[in-house]
C-alpha positions in Angstrom: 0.0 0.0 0.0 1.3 3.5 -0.5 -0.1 7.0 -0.2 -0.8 9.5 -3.1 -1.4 13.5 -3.0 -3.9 14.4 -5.2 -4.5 18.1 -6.2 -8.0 20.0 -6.9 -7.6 18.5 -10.1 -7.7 14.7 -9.5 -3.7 14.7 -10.8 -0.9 12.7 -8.7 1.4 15.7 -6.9 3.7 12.5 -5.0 3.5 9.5 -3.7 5.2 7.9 -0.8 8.8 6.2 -1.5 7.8 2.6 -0.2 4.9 0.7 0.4 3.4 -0.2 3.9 1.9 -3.1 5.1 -1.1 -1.5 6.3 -3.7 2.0 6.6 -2.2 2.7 9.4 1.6 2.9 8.6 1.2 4.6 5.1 -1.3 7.2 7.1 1.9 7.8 10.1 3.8 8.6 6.7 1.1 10.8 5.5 1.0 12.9 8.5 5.0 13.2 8.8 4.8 14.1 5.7 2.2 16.9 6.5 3.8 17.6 9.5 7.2 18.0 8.0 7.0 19.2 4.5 8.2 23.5 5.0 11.5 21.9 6.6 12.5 19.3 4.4 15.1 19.5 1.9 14.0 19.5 -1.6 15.8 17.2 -4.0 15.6 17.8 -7.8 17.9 15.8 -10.2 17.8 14.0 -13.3 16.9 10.5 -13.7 18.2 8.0 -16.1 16.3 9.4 -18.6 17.7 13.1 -18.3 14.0 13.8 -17.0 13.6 15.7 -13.8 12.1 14.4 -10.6 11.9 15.8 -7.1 12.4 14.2 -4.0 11.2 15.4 -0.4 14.3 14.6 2.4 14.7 14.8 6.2 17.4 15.9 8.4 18.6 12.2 8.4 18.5 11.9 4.8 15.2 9.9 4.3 13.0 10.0 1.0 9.4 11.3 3.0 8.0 11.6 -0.6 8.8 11.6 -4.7 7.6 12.3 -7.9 4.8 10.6 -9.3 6.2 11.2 -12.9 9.4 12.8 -14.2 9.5 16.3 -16.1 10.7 17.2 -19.6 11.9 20.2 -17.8 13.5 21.5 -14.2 11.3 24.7 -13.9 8.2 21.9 -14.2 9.6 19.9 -11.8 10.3 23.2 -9.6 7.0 24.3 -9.9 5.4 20.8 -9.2 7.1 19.9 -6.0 6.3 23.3 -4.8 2.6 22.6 -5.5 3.1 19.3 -3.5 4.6 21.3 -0.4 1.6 24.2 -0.8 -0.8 20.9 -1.1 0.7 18.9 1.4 0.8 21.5 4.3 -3.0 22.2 4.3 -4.0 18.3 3.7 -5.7 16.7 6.8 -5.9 13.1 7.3 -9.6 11.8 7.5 -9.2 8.3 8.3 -13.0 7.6 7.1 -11.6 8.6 3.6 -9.0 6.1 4.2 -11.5 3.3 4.7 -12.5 3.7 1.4 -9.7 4.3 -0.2 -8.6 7.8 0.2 -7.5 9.5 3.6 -5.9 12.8 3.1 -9.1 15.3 2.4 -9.2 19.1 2.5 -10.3 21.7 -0.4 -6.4 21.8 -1.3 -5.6 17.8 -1.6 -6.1 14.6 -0.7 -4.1 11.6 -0.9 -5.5 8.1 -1.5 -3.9 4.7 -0.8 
């Protein structure tokens, strides 16, 4: 199971780097990721590809989140992972969402399992 952020408009702004065994663990991640997202350090490097992609770090160096999809170019990829942070920030979880599918729910995002 992982967790997505989804924008107003129904597109992917991340997912989580790894998968959980269970609602519960991917919605811990969720909320760190919440909780923690204005203090993280933003990655943004090529991929194999020469595509961009962003990832979201701690202080100890762990992935919180990534890039659902690599960018043609790094102003895209700038502008989408800030979009995830804006996004991110003001998500709440709402673990009845979750139930069904989808637990991070405010006017601003969401992110599903």
């Amino acid at each position: 199971m992982i967790w997505q952020l989804i924008g107003r408009n129904n597109r992917i702004l991340g997912v989580s780097p790894i998968r959980f065994a269970d609602l519960a663990g991917a919605m811990k991640a969720a909320m760190v990721v919440r909780d923690r997202a204005r203090r993280a350090t933003i990655e943004v490097s090529p991929d194999f590809r020469l595509k961009w992609r962003w990832a979201i770090t701690d202080a100890d160096g762990r992935v919180l989140a990534k890039a659902a999809r690599s960018y043609e170019r790094r102003t895209e990829c700038d502008q989408a992972v800030d979009r995830f942070v804006e996004t991110a920030l003001h998500a709440e979880i709402d673990a009845v969402v979750g139930r069904r599918g989808r637990f991070w729910g405010s006017d601003s995002g969401r992110a599903r399992t």
